[in-house]
C-alpha positions in Angstrom: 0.0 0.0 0.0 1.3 3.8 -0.6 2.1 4.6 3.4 4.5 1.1 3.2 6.1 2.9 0.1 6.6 5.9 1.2 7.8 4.9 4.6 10.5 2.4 1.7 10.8 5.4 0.0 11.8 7.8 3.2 14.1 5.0 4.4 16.0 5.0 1.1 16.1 9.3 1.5 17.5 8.6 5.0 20.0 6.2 4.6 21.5 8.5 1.6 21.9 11.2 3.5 24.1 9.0 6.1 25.6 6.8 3.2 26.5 9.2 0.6 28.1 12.1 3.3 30.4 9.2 4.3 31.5 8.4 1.0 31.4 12.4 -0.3 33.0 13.9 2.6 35.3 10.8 3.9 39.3 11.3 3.5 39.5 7.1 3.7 39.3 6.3 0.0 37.8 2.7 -0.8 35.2 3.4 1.7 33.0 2.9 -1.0 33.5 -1.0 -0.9 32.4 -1.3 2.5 28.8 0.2 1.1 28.5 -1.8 -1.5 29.2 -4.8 0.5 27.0 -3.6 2.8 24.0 -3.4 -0.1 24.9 -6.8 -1.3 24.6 -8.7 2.0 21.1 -6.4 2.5 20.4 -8.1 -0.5 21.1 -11.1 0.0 19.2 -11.1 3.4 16.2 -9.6 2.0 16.4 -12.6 -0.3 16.7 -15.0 2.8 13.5 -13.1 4.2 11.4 -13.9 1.8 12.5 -17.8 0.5 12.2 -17.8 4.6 8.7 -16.6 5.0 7.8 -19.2 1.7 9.2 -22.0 3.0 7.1 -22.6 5.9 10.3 -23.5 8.2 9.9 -23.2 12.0 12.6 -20.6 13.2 14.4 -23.3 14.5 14.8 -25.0 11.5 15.8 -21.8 9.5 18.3 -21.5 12.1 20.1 -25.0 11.9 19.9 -24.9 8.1 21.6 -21.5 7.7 24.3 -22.5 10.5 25.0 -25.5 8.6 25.3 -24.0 5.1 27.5 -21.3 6.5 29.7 -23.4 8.6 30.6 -25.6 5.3 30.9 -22.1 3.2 33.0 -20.5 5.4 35.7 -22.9 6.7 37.1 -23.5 3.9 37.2 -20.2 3.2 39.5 -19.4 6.3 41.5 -22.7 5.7 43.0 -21.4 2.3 43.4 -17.7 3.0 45.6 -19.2 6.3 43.9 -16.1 8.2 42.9 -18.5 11.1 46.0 -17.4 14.0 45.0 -17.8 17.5 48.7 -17.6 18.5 48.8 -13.9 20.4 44.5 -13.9 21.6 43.7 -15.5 25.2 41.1 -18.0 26.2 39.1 -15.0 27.4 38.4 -13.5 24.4 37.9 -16.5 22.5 35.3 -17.6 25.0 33.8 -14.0 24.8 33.7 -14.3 21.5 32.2 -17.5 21.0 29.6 -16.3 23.5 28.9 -13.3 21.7 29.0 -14.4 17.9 27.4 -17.4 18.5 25.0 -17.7 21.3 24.0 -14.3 20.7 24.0 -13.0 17.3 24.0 -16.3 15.8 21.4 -18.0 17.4 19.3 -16.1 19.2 19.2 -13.0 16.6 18.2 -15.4 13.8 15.7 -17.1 15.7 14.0 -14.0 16.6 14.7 -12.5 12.9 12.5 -15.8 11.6 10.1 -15.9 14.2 9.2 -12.2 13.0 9.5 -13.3 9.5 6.7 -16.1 10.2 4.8 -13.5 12.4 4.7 -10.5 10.5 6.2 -11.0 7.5 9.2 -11.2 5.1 8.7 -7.1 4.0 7.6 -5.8 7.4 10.5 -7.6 9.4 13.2 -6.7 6.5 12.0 -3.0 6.7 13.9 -3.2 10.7 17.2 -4.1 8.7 17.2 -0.6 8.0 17.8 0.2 11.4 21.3 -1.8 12.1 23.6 0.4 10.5 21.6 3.0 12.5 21.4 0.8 15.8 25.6 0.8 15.2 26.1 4.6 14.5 24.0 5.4 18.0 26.3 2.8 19.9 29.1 4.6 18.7 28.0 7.9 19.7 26.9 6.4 23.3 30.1 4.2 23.8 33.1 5.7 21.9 32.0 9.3 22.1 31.7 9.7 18.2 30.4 13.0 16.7 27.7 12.5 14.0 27.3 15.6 11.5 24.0 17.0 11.6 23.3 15.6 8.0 23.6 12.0 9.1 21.2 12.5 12.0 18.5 13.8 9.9 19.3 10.7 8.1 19.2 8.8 11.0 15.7 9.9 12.1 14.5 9.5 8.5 15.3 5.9 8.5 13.9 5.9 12.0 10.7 7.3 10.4 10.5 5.3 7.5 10.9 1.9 9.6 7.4 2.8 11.6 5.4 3.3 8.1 7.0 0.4 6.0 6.7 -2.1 9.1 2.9 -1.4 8.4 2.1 -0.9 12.1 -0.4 1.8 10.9 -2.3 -0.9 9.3 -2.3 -3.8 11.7 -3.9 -0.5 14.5 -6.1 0.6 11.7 -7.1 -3.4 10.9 -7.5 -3.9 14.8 -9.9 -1.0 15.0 -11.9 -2.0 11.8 -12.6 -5.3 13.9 -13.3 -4.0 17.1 -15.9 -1.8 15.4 
């Protein structure tokens, strides 16, 4: 519907102004590849989303499927670039680490991603991806102490924006007060 396009549409608005200032205004140069990895994997998960939501998969099962497939995808992967050194790193932070990337990013993030996906939907929950890159640029401000131009936070609250009216909240309220009319 159009408030789901336009809220697509503001999110797109909103994540130029934080994208393109970055690569316009950056002294780092190949910054630029970072983006466009960055647009492939949101890609490739929107992708996921919605083979997901088709599939009729529990979350579980999406889970254990895409651990295996990346597990055999990316060991390899590590074994011939020889970037696998645990020489100078101490069982500390391996175990955080393992706790962290695992437990909870791999697991429990992806169960909850999918459960949304079956509850929701593949569009709604892949319009909150918008809101990582923004989730990450308020850590940084909050833990590190990094200034934000005043460009990339109207960005920031335009993605923020966009987000509520793609997720099409408006029209599960409006739906729920149809019925209870």
């Amino acid at each position: 519907d159009q408030i789901r396009r336009t809220g697509l549409f503001v999110i797109l608005v909103g994540a130029l102004l934080v994208g393109l200032w970055q690569i316009l205004f950056n002294s780092d140069e190949g910054v630029w590849r970072g983006h466009i990895l960055f647009l492939i994997g949101s890609g490739l998960f929107a992708v996921y989303s919605v083979i997901f939501r088709q599939s009729g998969l529990t979350p579980l099962q999406g889970l254990l499927i895409g651990l295996f497939w990346g597990t055999l995808f990316i060991i390899p992967i590590l074994l011939l670039t020889g970037r696998v050194n645990f020489n100078n790193i101490s069982a500390l932070d391996i175990g955080i680490t393992i706790v962290i990337q695992s437990l909870i990013i791999g697991i429990l993030a992806t169960i909850l991603f999918n459960y949304g996906v079956r509850l929701i939907g593949a569009s709604e929950m892949g319009a909150f991806g918008a809101l990582t890159p923004i989730l990450a640029m308020l850590g940084g401000i909050m833990f590190l102490n990094e200034t934000v131009p005043a460009i990339k936070m109207v960005g920031i609250f335009l993605v923020a924006i966009g987000v509520f009216l793609a997720s099409g909240i408006l029209k599960l309220k409006s739906h729920k007060n149809e019925k209870s009319l």
